[in-house]
C-alpha positions as CSV (number, residue, x, y, z in Angstrom):
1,X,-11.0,14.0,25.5
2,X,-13.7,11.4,25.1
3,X,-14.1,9.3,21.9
4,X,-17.3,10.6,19.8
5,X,-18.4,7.7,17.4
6,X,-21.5,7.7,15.3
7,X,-22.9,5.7,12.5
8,X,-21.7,6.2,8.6
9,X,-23.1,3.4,6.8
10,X,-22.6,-0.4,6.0
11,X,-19.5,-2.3,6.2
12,X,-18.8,-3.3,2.3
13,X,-17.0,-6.7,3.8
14,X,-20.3,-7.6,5.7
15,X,-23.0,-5.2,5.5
16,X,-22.9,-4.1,9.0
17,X,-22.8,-0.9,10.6
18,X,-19.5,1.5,10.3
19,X,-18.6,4.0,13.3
20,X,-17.1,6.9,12.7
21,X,-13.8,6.9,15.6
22,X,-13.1,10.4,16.5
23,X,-10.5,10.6,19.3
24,X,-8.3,13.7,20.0
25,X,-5.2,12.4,18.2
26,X,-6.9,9.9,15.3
27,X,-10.1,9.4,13.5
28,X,-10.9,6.3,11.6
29,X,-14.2,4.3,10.2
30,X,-14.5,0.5,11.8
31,X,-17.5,-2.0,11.5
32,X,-17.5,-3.4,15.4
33,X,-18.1,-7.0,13.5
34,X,-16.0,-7.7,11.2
35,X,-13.1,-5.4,12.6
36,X,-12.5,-3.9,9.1
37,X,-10.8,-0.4,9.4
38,X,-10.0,2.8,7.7
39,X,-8.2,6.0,8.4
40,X,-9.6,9.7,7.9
41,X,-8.2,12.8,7.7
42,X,-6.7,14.0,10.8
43,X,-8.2,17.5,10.7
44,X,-10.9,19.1,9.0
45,X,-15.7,18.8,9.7
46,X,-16.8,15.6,8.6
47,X,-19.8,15.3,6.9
48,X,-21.8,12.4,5.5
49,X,-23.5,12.9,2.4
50,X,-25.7,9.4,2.8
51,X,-24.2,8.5,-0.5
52,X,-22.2,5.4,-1.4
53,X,-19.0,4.9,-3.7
54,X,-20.4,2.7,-6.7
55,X,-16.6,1.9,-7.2
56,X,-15.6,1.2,-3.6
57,X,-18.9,0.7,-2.2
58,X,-17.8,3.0,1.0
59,X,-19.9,5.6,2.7
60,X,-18.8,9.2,0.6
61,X,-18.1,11.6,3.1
62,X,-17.4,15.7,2.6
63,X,-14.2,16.7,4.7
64,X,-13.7,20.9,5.5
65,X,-10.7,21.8,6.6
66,X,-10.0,25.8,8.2
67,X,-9.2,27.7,5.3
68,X,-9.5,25.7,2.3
69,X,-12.1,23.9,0.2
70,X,-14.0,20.7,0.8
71,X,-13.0,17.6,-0.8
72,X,-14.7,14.4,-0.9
73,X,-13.8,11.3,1.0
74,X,-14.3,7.5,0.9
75,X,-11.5,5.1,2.5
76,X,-9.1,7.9,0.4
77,X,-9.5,10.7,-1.2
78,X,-12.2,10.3,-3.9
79,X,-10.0,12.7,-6.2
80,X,-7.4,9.9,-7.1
81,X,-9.9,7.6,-8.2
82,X,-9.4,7.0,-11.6
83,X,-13.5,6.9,-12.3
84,X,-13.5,10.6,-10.4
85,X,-14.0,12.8,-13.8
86,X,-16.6,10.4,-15.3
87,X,-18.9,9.9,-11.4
88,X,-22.3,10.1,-11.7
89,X,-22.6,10.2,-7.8
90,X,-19.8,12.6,-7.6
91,X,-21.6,14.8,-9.5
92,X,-24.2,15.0,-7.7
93,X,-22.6,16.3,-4.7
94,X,-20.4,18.6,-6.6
95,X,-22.6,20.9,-8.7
């Protein structure tokens, strides 16, 4: 299978661009300049909501796995944040 990448947003170490890495066995989020990396989910529609952590300052992305809800993703799962509850730009993707 051939590797899809797109863009997700700027790098938080250098304010370049971030791929998205989707290959048939891993998927990940790299800036191509400063070689900072990231893991996704290994399953599940990605979807970028154009919105940026104010915590973490990464890209905020939806994931949808088969069969079960969406949840929100940054370099980890934006529900063990500890600011999650009290997000404004949380909450204004989850209405």
């Amino acid at each position: 299978m051939k590797q899809q990448r797109s863009e997700l947003g700027e790098c938080p170490n250098c304010n370049c661009t971030l791929l998205l890495h989707d290959k048939e066995k891993e998927r990940y989020v790299k800036c191509e300049i400063c070689g900072h990396a990231y893991n996704l989910p290994k399953q599940g529609a990605i979807k970028n909501t154009n919105l940026i952590c104010p915590l973490r300052e990464y890209p905020i992305l939806i994931i949808k796995e088969k069969n079960s809800k969406e949840y929100l993703w940054t370099d980890r799962a934006c529900v063990n944040c500890e600011s999650y509850e009290t997000c404004k730009t949380i909450k204004s993707i989850v209405k």
